[in-house]
C-alpha positions as a printed Julia matrix, in Angstrom:
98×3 Matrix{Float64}:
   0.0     0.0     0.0
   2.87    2.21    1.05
   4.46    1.13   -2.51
   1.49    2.33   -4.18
   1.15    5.83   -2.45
   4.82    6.52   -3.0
   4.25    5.47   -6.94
   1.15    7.4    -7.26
   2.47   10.84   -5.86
   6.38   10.52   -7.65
   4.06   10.5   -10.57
   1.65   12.97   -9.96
   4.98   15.08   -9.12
   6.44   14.76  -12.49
   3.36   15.32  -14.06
   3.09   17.91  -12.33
   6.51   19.53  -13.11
   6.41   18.43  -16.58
   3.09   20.23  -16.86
   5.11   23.47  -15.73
   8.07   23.03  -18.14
   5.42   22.43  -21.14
   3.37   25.79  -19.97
   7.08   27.53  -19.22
   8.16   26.41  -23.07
   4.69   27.55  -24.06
   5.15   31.25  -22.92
   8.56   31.64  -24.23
   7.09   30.41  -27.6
   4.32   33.12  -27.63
   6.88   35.67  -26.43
   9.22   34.89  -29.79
   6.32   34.66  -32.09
   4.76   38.05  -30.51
   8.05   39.29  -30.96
   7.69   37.99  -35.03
   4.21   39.34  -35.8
   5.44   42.7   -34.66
   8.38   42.83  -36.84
   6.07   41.42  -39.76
   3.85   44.19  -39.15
   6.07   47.0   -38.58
   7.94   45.58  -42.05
   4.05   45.5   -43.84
   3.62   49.11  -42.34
   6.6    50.88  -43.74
   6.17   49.43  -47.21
   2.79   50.65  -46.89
   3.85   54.01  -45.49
   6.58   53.91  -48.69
   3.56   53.01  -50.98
   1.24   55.95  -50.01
   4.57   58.21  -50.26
   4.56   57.36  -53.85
   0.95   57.97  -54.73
   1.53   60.98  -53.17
   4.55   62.02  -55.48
   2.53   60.88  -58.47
  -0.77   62.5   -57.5
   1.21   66.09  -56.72
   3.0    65.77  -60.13
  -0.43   64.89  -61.79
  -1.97   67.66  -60.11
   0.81   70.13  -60.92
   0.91   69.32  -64.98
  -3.07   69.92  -64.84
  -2.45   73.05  -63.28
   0.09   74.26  -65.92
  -2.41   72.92  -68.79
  -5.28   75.16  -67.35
  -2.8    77.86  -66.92
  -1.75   77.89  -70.46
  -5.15   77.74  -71.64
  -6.35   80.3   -69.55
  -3.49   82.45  -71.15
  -4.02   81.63  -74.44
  -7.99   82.83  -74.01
  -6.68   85.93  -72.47
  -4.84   86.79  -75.8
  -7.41   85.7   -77.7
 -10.17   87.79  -75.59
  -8.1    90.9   -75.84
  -7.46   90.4   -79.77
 -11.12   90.25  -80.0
 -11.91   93.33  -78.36
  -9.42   95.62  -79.62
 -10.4    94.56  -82.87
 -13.9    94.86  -81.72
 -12.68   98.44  -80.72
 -10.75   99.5   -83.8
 -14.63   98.78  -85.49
 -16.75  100.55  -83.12
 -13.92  103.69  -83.36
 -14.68  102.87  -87.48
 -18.04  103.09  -87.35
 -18.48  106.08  -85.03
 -16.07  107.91  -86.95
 -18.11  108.0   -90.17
């Protein structure tokens, strides 16, 4: 009976601190693999971050050509507007002088 009692608690004592080794190994692995996802997701962030920097770049340089485009236009209409009225007034000074 003795025999038995000494066999049942040695092995309910390295159950026991096999059961603590496993859950020790267990939060050491989630410590390294925390420490993984974070340097996944810092490394998906900055090319991210590096992505939207050149969208950015593009979408300023797209904006910027359209501006000079309008601008030129808007020039050439002015030249055209003021050919048209000093023609307009090189009639009305025609007319007015007859």
């Amino acid at each position: 009976m003795n025999r038995i009692i000494v066999a049942v608690g040695a092995l309910m004592c390295l159950t026991g601190t096999g059961t603590l080794s496993f859950a020790d190994e267990m939060g050491v692995m989630k410590s390294e693999m925390k420490g993984e996802m974070k340097g996944a997701m810092k490394a998906k962030q900055d090319e991210m971050k590096g992505e939207k920097e050149a969208m950015k770049g593009d979408m300023k340089a797209h904006h910027d050509a359209m501006k000079d485009d309008m601008r030129a236009k808007k020039d050439a209409m002015k030249g055209e507007m003021k050919a048209h009225k000093e023609a307009m007034n090189g009639e009305m000074k025609g007319a007015m002088g007859k």
